[in-house]
C-alpha positions as CSV (number, residue, x, y, z in Angstrom):
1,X,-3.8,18.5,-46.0
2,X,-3.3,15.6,-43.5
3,X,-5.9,14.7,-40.7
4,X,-4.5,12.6,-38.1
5,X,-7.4,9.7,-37.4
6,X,-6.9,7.6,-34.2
7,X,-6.9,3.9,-35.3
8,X,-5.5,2.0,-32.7
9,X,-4.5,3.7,-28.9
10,X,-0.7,3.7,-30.2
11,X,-1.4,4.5,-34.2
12,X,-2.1,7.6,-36.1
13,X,-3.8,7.2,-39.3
14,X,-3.3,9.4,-42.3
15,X,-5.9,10.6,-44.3
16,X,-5.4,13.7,-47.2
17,X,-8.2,15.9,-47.4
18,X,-6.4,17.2,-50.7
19,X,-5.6,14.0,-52.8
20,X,-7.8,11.7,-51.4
21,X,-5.5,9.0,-50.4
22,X,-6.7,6.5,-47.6
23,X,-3.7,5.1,-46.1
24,X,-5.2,2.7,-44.0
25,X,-6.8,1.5,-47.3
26,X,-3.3,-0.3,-48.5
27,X,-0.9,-3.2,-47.2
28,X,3.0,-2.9,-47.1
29,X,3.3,-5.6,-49.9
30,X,0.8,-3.4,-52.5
31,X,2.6,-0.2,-51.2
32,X,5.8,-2.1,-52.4
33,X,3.5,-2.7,-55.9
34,X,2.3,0.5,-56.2
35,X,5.0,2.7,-55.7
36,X,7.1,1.5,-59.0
37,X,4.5,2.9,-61.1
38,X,3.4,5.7,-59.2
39,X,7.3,6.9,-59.3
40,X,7.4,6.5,-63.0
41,X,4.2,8.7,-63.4
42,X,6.1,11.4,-61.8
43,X,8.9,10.7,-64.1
44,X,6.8,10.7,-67.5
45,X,5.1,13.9,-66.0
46,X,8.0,15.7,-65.4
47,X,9.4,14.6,-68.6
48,X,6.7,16.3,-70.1
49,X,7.0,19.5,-69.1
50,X,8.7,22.2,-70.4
51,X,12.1,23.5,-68.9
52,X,10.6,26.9,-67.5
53,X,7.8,24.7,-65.6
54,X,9.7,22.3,-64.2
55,X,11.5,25.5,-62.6
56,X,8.6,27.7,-61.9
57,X,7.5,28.5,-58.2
58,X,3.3,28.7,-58.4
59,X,3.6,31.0,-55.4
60,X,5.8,32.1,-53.4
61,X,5.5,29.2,-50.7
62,X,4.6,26.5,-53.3
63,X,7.5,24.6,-55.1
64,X,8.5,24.0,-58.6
65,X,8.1,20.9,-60.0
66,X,11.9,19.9,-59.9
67,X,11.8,21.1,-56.0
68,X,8.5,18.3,-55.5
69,X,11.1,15.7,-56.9
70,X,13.9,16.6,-54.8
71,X,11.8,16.5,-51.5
72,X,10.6,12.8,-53.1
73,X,14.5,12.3,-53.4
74,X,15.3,12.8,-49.8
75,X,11.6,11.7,-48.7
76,X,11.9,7.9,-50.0
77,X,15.7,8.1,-48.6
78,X,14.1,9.3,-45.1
79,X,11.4,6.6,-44.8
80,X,13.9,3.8,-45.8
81,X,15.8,4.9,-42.5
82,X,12.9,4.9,-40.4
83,X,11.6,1.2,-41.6
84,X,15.5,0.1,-41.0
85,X,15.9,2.0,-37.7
86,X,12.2,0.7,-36.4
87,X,13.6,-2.8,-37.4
88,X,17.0,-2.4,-36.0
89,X,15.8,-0.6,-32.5
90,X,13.3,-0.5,-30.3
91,X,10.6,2.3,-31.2
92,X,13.4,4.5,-32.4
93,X,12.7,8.3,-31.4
94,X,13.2,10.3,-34.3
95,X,12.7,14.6,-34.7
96,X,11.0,16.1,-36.6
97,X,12.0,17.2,-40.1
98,X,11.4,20.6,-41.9
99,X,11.3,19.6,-45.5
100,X,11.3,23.3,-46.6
101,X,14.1,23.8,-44.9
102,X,15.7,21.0,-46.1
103,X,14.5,21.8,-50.0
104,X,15.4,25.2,-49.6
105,X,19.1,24.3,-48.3
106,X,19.9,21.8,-51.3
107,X,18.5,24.7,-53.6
108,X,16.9,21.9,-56.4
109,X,16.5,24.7,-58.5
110,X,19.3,24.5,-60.1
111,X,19.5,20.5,-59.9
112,X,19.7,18.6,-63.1
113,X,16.5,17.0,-64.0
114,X,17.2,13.8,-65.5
115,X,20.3,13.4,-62.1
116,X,17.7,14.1,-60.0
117,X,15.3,11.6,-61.3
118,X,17.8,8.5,-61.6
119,X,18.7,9.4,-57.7
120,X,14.6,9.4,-57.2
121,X,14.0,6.1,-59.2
122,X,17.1,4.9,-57.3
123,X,15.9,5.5,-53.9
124,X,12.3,4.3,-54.5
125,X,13.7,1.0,-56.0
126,X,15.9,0.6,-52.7
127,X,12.8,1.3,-50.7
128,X,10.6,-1.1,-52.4
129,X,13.4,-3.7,-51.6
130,X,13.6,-2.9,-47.7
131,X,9.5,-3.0,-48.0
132,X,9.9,-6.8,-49.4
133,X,11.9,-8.0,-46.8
134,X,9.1,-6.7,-44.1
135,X,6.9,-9.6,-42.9
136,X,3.4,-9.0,-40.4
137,X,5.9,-8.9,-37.2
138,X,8.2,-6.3,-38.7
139,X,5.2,-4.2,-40.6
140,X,4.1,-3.8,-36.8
141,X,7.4,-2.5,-34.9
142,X,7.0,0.9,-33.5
143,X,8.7,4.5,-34.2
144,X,8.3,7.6,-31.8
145,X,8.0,10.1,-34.8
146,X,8.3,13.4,-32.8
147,X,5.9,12.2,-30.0
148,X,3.5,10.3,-32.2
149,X,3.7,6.3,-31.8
150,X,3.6,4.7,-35.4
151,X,4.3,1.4,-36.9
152,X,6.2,1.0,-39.9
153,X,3.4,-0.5,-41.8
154,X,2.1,3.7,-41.4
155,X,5.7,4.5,-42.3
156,X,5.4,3.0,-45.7
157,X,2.4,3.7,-47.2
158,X,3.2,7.7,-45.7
159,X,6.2,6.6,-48.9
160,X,3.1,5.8,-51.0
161,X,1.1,8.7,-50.1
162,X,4.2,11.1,-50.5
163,X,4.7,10.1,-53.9
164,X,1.0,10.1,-55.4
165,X,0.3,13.5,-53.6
166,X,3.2,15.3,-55.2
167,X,2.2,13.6,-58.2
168,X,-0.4,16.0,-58.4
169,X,1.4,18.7,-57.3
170,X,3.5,18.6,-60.3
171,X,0.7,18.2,-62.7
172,X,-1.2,21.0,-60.9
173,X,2.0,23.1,-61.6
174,X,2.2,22.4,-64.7
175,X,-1.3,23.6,-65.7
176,X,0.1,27.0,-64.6
């Protein structure tokens, strides 16, 4: 679960009370680093489970593996936009998104695996790139997230945390 922490009078903070990842605790150019290999755990993980996991629903309100990976899909797609609209515009206001709705609509259930992962590995490589070209100035331009006032420095390692959080997600559902 998330906890908003108060860092600055204009940032929110995000800290998981399920994974234990600090996001404060990382800079944009190791979030860049970091999420390379953290995307080809999920990969090698995925890989390694059998077909009727990677479809499996836990519960009835907890995804399948292959349904983790497609919200990554459209997750690292999404923050790419926000770091290029927060660089493009001043403090953007963006609504809020309902990723189950959105993973429910594009019914990843049926998705191809190995599809779904190039378009994932895709995506994370583009968003590594836009990450490279951010320097301090940029890192510290603002979005209105639904209300909330964040900088794009929170915008990428919320990529970061995204990715090592459903990480364990999918391992978790495949011990099922």
């Amino acid at each position: 679960m998330l906890v908003d922490v108060i860092v600055e009078e204009s940032t929110v903070e995000q800290v998981c009370s399920e994974c234990d990842f600090d996001a404060s605790a990382v800079g944009v150019g190791q979030v860049a680093a970091d999420l390379g290999p953290v995307a080809g755990r999920i990969a090698e993980h995925l890989r390694a489970l059998p077909a009727d996991v990677v479809r499996h629903r836990p519960g009835p309100t907890v995804w399948s593996p292959i349904e983790y990976l497609g919200h990554l899909r459209e997750s690292m797609a999404f923050h790419r936009w926000l770091i290029e609209r927060a660089t493009a515009e001043q403090t953007p206001v963006i609504p809020a998104v309902d990723p189950d709705a959105s993973v429910a609509a594009a019914d990843y259930l049926r998705g191809d695996l190995d599809d779904l992962l190039g378009q994932f590995e895709r995506r994370v490589a583009r968003l590594r790139e836009t990450m490279a070209r951010l320097d301090a100035d940029l890192a510290r331009r603002t979005i209105d997230l639904d209300g909330r006032i964040v900088e794009v420095a929170l915008v990428a390692r919320s990529a970061l945390h995204e990715c090592h959080h459903h990480d364990g997600d999918i391992v978790r559902a495949g011990l099922v």
